[in-house]
C-alpha positions as CSV (number, residue, x, y, z in Angstrom):
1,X,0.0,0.0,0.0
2,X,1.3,3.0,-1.0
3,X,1.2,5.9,1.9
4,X,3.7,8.6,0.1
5,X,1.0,10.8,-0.5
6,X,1.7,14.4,-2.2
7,X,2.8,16.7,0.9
8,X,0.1,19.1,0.4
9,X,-2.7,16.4,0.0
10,X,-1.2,14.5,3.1
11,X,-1.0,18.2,4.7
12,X,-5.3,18.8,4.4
13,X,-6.2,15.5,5.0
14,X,-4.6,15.0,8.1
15,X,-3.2,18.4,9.8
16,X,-4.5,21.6,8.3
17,X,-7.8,20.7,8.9
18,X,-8.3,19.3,12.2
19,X,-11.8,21.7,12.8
20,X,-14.5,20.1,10.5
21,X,-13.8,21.7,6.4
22,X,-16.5,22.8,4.1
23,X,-16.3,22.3,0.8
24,X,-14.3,24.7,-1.1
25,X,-17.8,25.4,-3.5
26,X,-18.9,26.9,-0.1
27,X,-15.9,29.4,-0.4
28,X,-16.8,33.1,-1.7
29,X,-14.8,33.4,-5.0
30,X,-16.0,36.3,-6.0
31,X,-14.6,37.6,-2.8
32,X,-11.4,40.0,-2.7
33,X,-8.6,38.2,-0.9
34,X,-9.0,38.3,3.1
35,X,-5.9,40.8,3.1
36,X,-7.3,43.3,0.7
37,X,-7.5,46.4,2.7
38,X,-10.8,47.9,1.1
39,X,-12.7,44.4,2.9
40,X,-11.0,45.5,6.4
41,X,-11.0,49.6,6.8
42,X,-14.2,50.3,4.1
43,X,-17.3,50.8,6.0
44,X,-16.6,49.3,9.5
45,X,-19.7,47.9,10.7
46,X,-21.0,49.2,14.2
47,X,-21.1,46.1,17.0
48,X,-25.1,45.1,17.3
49,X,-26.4,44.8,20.8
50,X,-29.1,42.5,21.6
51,X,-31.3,41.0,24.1
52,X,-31.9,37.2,24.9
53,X,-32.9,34.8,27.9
54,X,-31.9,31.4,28.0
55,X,-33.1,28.6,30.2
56,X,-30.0,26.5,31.6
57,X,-30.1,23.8,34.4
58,X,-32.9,25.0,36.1
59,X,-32.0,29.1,35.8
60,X,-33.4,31.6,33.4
61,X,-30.7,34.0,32.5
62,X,-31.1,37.0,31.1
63,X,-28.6,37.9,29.0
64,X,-26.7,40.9,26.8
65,X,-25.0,39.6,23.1
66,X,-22.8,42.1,21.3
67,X,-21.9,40.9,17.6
68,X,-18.9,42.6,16.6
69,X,-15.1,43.2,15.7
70,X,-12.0,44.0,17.3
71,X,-9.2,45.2,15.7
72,X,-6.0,44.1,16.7
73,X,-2.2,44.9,15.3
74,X,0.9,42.5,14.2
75,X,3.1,43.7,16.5
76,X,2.4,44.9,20.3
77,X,4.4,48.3,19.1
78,X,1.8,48.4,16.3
79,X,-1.1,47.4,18.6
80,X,-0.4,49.9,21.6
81,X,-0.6,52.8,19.1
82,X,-4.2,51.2,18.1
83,X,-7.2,53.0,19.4
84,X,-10.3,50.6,20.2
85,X,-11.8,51.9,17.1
86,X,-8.9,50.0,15.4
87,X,-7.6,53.1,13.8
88,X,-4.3,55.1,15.3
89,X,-4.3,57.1,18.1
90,X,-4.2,60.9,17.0
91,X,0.0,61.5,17.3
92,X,1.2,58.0,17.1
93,X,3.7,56.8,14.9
94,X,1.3,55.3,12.9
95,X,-1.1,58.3,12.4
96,X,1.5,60.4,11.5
97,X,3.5,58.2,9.1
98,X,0.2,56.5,7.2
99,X,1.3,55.8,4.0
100,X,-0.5,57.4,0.4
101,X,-2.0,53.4,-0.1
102,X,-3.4,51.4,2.1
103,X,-2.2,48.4,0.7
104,X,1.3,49.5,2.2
105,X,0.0,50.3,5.9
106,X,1.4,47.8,8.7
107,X,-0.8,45.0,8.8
108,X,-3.7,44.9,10.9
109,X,-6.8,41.8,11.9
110,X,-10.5,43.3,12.4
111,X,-11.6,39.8,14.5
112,X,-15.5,39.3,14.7
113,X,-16.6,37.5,18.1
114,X,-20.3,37.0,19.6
115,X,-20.3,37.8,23.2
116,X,-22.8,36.5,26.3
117,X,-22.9,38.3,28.8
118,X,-25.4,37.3,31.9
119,X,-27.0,40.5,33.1
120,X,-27.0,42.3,36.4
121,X,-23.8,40.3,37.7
122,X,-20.6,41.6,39.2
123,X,-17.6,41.5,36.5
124,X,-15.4,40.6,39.4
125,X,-17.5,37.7,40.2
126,X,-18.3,36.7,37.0
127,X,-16.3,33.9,34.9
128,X,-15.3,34.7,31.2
129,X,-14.6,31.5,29.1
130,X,-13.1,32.4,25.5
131,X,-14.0,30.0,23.0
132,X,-12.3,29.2,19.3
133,X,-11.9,26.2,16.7
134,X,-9.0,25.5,14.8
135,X,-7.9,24.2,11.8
136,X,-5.8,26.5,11.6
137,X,-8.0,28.3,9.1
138,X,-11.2,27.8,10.6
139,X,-14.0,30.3,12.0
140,X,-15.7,29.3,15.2
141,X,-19.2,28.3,14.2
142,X,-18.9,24.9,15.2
143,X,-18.1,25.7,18.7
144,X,-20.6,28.3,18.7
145,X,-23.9,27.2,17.1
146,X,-23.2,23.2,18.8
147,X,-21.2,23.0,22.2
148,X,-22.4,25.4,25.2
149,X,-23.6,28.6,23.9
150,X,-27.3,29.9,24.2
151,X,-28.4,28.4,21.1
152,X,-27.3,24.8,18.9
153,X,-28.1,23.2,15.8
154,X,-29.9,20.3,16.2
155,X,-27.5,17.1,15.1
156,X,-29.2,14.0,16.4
157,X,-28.3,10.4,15.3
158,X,-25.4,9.3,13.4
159,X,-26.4,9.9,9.8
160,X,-26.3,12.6,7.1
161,X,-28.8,15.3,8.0
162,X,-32.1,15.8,5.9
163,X,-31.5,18.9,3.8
164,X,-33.1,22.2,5.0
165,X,-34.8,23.9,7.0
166,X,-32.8,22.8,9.7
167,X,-33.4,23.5,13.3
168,X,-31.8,25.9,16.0
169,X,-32.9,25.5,19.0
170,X,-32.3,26.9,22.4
171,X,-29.6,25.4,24.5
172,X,-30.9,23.7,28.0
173,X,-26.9,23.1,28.7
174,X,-25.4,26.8,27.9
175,X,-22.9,27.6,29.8
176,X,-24.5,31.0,31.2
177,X,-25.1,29.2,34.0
178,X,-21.5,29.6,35.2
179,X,-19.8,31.9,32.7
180,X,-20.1,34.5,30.3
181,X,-18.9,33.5,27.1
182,X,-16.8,34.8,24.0
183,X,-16.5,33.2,20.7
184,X,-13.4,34.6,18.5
185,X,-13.2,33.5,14.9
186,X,-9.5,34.1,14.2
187,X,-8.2,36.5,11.4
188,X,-9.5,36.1,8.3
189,X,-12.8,34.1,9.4
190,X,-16.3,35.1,9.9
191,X,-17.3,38.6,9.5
192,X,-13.4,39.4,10.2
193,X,-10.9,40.4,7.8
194,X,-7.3,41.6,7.2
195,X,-5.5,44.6,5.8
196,X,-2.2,46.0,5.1
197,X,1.3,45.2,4.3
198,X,2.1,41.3,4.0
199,X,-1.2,40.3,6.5
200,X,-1.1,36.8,5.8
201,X,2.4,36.5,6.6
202,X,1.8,38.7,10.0
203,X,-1.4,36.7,11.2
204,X,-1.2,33.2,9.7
205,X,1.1,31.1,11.3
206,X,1.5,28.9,15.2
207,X,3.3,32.3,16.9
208,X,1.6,34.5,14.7
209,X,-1.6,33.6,15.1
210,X,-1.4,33.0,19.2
211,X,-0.1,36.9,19.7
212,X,-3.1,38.1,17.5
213,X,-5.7,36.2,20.1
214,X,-3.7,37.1,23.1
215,X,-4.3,41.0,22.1
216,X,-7.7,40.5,21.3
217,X,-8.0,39.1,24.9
218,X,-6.3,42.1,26.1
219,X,-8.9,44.3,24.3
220,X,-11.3,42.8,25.0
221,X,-11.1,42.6,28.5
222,X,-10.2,46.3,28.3
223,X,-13.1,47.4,26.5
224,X,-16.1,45.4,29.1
225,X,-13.5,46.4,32.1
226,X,-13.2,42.6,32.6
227,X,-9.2,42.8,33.5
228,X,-10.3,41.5,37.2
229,X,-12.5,38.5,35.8
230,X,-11.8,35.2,35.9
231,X,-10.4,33.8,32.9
232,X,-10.8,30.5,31.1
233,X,-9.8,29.4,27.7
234,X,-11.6,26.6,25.4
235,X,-10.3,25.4,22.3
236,X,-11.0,23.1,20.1
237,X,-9.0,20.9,17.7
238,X,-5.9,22.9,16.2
239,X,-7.6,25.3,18.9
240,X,-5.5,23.8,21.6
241,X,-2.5,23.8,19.7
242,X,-3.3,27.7,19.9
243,X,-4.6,26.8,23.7
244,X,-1.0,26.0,24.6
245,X,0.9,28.5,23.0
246,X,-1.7,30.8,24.2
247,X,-1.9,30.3,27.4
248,X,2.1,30.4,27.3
249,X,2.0,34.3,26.1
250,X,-0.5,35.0,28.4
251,X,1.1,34.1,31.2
252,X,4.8,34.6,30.7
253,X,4.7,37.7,28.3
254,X,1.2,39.3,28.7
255,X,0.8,39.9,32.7
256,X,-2.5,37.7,32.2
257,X,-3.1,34.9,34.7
258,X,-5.3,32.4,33.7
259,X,-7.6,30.4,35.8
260,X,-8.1,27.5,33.7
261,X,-7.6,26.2,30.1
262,X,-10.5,23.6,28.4
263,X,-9.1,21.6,25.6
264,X,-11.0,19.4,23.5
265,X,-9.9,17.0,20.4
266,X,-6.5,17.5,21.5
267,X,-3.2,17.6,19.4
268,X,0.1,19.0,20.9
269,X,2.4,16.4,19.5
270,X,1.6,16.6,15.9
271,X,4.1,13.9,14.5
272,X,1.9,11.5,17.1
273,X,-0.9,12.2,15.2
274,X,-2.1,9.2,12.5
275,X,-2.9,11.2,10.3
276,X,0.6,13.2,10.5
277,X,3.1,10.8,12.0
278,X,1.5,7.4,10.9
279,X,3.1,6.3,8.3
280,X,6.6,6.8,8.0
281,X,8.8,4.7,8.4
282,X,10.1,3.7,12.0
283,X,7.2,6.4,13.2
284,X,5.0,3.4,15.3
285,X,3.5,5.7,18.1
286,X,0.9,6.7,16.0
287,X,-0.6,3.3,15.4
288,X,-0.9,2.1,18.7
289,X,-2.0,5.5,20.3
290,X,-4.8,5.0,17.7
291,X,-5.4,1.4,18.5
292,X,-8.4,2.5,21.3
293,X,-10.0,4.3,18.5
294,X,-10.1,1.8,16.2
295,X,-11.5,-0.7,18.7
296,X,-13.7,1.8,20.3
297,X,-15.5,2.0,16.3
298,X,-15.6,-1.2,16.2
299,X,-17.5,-1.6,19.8
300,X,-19.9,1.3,18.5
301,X,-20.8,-0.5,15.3
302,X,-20.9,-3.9,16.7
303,X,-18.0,-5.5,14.1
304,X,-16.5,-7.2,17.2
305,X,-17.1,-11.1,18.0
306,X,-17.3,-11.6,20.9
307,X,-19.0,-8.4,21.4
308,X,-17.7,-7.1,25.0
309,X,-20.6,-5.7,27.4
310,X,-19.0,-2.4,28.0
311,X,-16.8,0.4,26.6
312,X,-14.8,1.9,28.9
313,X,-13.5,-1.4,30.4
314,X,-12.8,-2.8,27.2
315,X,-10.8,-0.2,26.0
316,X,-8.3,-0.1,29.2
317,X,-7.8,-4.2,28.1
318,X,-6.8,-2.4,24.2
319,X,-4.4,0.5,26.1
320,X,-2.4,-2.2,27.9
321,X,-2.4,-3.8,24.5
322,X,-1.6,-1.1,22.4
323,X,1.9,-0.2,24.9
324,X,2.3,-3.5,25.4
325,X,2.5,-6.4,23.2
326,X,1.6,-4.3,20.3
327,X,4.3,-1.7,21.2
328,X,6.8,-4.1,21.6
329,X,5.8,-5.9,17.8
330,X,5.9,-2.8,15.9
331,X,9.5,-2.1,18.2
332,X,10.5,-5.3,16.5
333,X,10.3,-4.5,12.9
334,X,11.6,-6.4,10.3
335,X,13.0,-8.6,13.1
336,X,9.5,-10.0,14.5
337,X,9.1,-13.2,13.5
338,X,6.4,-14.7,11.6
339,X,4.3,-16.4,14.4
340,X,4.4,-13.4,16.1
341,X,3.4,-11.4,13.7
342,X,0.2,-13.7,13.1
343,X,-0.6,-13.8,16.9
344,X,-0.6,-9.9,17.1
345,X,-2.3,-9.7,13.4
346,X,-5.1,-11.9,15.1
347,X,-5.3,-9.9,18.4
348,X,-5.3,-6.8,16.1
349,X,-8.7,-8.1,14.3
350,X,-10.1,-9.3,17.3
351,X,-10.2,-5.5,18.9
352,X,-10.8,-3.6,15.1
353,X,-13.0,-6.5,13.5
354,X,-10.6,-5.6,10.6
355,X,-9.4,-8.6,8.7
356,X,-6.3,-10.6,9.4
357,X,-5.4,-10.7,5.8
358,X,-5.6,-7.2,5.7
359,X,-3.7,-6.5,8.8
360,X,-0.8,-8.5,7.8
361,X,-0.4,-7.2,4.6
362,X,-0.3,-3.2,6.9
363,X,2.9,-4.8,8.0
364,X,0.4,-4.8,11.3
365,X,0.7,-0.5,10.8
366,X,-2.9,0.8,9.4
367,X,-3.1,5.1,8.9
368,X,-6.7,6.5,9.8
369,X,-7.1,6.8,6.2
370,X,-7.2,3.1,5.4
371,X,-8.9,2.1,8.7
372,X,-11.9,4.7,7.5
373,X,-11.5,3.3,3.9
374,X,-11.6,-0.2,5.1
375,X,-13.4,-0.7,7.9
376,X,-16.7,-1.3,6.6
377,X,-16.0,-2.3,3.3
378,X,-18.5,-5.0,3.1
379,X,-21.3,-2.9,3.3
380,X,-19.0,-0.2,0.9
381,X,-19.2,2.0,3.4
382,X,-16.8,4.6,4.9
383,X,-16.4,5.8,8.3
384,X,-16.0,9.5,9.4
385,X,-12.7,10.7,10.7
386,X,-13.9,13.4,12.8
387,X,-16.5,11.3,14.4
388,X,-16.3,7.1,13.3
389,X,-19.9,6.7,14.4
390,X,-20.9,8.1,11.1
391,X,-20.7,5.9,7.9
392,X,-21.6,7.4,4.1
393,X,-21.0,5.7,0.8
394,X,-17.6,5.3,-0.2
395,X,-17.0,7.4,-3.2
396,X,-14.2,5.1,-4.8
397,X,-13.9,1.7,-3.7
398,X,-10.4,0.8,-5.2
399,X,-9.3,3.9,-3.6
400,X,-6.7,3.3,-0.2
401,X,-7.7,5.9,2.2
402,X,-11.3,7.8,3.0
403,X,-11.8,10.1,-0.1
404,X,-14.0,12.4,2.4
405,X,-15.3,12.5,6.1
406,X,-19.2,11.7,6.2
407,X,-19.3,13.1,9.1
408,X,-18.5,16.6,7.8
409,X,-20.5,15.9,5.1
410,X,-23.6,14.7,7.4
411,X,-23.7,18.3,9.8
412,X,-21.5,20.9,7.3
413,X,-24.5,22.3,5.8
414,X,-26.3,22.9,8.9
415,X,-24.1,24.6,10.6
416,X,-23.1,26.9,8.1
417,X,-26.6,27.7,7.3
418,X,-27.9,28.7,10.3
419,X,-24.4,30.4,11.7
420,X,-25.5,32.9,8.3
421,X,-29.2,33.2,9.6
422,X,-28.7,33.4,13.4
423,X,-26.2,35.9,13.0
424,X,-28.2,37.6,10.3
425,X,-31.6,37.3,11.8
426,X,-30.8,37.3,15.8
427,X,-28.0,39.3,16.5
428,X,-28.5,42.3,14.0
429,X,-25.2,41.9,12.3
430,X,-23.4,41.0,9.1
431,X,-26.1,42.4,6.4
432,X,-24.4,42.8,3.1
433,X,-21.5,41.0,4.6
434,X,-20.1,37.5,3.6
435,X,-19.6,35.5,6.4
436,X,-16.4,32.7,5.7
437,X,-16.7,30.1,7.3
438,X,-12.5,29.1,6.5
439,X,-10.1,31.4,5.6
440,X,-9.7,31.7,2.2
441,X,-5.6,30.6,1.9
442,X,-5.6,31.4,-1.6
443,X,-1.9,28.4,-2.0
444,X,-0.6,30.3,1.4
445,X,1.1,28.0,3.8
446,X,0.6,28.1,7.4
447,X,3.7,29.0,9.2
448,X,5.2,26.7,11.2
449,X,8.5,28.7,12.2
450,X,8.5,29.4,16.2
451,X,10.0,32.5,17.6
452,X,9.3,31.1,21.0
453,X,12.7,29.4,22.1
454,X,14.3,29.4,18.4
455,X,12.1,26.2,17.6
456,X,11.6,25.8,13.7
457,X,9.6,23.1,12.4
458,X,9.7,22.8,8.5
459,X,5.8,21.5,8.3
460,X,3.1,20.1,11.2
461,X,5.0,17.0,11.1
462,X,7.4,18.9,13.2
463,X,5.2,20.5,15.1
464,X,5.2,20.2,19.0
465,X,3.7,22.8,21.5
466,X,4.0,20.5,25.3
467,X,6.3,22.9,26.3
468,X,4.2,25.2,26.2
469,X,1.9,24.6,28.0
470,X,4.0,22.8,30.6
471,X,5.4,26.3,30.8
472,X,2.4,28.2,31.8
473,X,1.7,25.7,34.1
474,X,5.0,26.3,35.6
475,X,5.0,29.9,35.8
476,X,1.2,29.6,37.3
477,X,1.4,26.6,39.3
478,X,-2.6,27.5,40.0
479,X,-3.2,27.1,36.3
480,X,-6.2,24.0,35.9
481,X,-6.9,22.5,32.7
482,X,-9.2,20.2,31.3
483,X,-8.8,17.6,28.7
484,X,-11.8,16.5,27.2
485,X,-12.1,13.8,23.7
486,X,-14.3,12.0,21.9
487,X,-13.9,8.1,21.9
488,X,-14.5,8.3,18.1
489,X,-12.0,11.2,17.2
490,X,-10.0,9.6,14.5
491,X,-8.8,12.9,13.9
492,X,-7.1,13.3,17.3
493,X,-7.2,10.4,19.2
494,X,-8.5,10.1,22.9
495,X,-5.4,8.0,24.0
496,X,-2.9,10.0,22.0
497,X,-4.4,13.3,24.1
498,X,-3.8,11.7,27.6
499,X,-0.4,10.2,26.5
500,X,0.5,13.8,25.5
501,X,-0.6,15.4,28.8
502,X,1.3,12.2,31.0
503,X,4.8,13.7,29.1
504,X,4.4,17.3,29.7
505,X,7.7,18.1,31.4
506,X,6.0,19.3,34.4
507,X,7.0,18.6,38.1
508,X,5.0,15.6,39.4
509,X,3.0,18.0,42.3
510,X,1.3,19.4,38.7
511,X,-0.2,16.8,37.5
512,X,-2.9,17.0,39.6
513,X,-3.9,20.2,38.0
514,X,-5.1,18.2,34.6
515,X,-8.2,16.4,34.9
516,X,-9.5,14.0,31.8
517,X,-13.3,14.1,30.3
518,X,-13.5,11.3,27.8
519,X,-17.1,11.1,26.0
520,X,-18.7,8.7,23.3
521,X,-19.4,10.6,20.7
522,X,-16.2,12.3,17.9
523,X,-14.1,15.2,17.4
524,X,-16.9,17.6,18.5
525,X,-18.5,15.4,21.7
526,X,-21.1,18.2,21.3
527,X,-23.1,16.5,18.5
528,X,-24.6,14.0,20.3
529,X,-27.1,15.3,23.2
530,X,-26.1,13.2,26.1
531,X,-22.7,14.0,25.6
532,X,-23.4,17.8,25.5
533,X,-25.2,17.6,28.5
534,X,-22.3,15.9,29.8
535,X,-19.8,19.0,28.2
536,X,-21.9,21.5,30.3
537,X,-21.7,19.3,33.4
538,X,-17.8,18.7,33.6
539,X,-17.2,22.4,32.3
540,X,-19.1,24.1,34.9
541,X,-17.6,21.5,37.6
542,X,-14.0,22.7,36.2
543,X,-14.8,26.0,36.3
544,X,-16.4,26.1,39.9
545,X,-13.4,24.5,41.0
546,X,-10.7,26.0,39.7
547,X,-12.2,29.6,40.9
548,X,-12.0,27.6,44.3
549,X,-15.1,26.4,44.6
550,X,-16.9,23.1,45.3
């Protein structure tokens, strides 16, 4: 089987695009690029104020929601002579040097975010959780319109959605309850959009792209005089990549203590991932870190004979497994013997239900892509990669890997629908506007290059942020934080997550600061009612503790 895919093919399908993708027809050609300065300083729409209440575990909250941008700068030179308008401060540098075209003006990100905020409540007393996807390159719709916020799109079941009119309903587990919320499409997303001098190259990259969220936080908190608040961060997907490199800047560099950070479908480690790492050649963490998943799909879809009671005690027997026996096999490698390789071949099908044949001829080593490809290939059938409950027809059956994610397919239109309408229709903002629901790359490569510590990784197969976070753990020993994953997340593995967060190079008193939340649903546990119920549940927990609480 051949797994040298094209790097930039390999790139999408398993790094660039860890928050679910729309299709690319969904992308607004007729758009200017996202760094044209007209789309960023022509016309800048006023924030819309609204008016909602929201019933939430037994309290009806009345609430304030502000749709709106913030402008932010490349730089914190650049930034500081920013006014919260977003345009320079009258006898700044930068008011008094502004160049004939704008084109030429130091870069600057105008980032749209939706605000909660419960009313009549004491900022100081009040909790403020910042929420963003990932991708990188992705808005924050997901996280918005399905995890904790006053309203979600209905997703129910495992299959492909019914076309429209879809339904948006109000949100009995919103977070509101607990905390005011913020949701932060990052630059070049949403309603948000760039301008000046070399913009991609100033916003779009792992450093880059962490500063510009840590000076929106700064604003922000500056501008609803919420400096004395406690803080929380939630990201999703490449999200906690930015989490961790985040909360890093925040802490060591920003003055900006953090009470707690909320990761879900977690990748620090990219070259663990098996969709990144898996694959190469003396690479085997991947595989069995990715093991649990595999059997976990299985369990879910019944491929498993005997078929064992329960899930969560079955998957500890396939973790001792996977950095066990399996571990030591793959450790082996071309010196493992031929019985052995049958026995761990056979013990191999008999936790994925994949077949022995098949197994063998993986060299025992089988990349997400062919396990979703393969998996249910007697029904030709494909499994999603974000979440593997979902199955769709397989669009090329001689083809290797998944040639798409059913999943994505199943809720993508949804979601991006009713973001536009809610938005739109609700909160009073974005008329005329197009809202992107990705940002539009346009052949521009994410930059991997870290100024943090001289660290340069040539692609996300390089890519590693644990330090990071083990840092601002260190330089906040009171810093929580919250790991939470999907049992069906192909796309960043449960066990791969809490093998990550065992490593951190933290002193041993600190581990006790990181709790794990594992759910069975995918990617984004959200989807599936019981296990957003269950979100809400552990979040609010977290949050009441880690303010000190019960």
């Amino acid at each position: 089987m051949n797994r040298h895919l094209p790097l930039a093919a390999a790139l999408c399908a398993a790094t660039f695009f860890l928050a679910p993708c729309l299709s690319r027809a969904q992308d607004d050609k007729t758009q200017a690029p996202a760094s044209s300065e007209k789309s960023a300083e022509a016309a800048l729409p006023p924030d819309a104020t609204t008016q909602g209440v929201v019933t939430t575990h037994g309290q009806q909250i009345a609430y304030t929601a502000v749709a709106g941008t913030i402008t932010v700068g490349a730089t914190d030179e650049q930034d500081a002579q920013l006014g919260m308008d977003g345009k320079p401060l009258p006898g700044t540098q930068l008011a008094l040097s502004a160049p004939k075209e704008p084109a030429d003006a130091p870069p600057v990100a105008r980032m749209f975010y939706v605000a909660y905020f419960k009313k009549d409540a004491k900022a100081e007393d009040r909790p403020i959780t910042f929420f963003y996807n990932g991708g990188p390159g992705s808005s924050t719709m997901w996280l918005h319109m399905g995890s904790l916020g006053p309203k979600y799109v209905e997703t129910a079941g495992d299959t492909h959605l019914p076309g429209a009119p879809y339904k948006l309903i109000d949100n009995p587990d919103c977070l509101l309850d607990v905390s005011d919320e913020v949701f932060i499409d990052m630059p070049g997303t949403g309603f948000g959009r760039m301008a000046g001098k070399d913009a991609n190259k100033a916003f779009w990259g792992v450093d880059q792209d962490a500063e510009a969220f840590a000076r929106f936080i700064a604003r922000f908190i500056t501008k609803y005089n919420r400096w004395n608040s406690p803080k929380f961060l939630f990201g999703e997907s490449y999200g906690t990549t930015r989490s961790a490199v985040l909360a890093n800047l925040l802490e060591s560099q920003k003055n900006i203590d953090l009470n707690g950070v909320m990761l879900l479908g977690e990748i620090f480690d990219f070259p663990m991932g098996i969709g990144v790492g898996g694959g190469k050649p003396g690479v085997d963490l991947p595989f069995e870190l990715a093991l649990p998943t595999y059997a976990a799909t299985a369990w879910y879809h019944k491929k498993l004979s005997p078929q064992p009671p329960e899930l969560a005690p079955f998957l500890k027997e396939v973790e001792e497994f996977a950095l066990g026996e399996y571990m030591h096999a793959l450790a082996e490698g071309n010196a493992l013997s031929d019985t052995e390789k049958q026995s761990v071949a056979e013990k191999l099908h008999a936790y994925t239900g994949l077949p022995v044949d098949y197994i063998l001829k993986a060299n025992l080593r089988v990349t997400g892509g062919e396990f979703e490809k393969t998996f249910a290939d007697d029904e030709d059938m494909t499994t999603g990669r974000y979440d593997t409950r979902f199955l769709g027809p397989t669009i090329d059956p001689l083809s290797e890997g998944a040639g798409y994610d059913p999943q994505s397919s199943a809720i993508s239109s949804a979601y991006f629908s009713l973001v536009n309408l809610y938005l739109r229709q609700d909160l009073k903002y974005g008329a005329g506007e197009t809202y992107l629901p990705d940002a539009l790359f346009n052949g521009y490569h994410w930059d991997m290059a870290r100024q943090s510590g001289g660290r340069i990784f040539s692609s996300a197969t390089g890519l590693n942020v644990s330090d990071d976070l083990a840092n601002a753990m260190k330089t906040n020993p009171h810093l929580r934080v919250m790991v939470n994953d999907g049992y069906y997340d192909m796309a960043t593995p449960f066990f791969a997550a809490e093998y990550e967060e065992e490593h951190l190079p933290i002193p041993a008193p600190l581990q006790k600061n990181i709790e794990y939340d594992w759910y069975e649903s995918g990617h984004m546990a959200y989807v599936r009612d019981e296990c957003r119920k269950q979100l809400h549940d552990r979040v609010a927990a977290f949050i009441k503790s880690a303010m000190g609480g019960e």
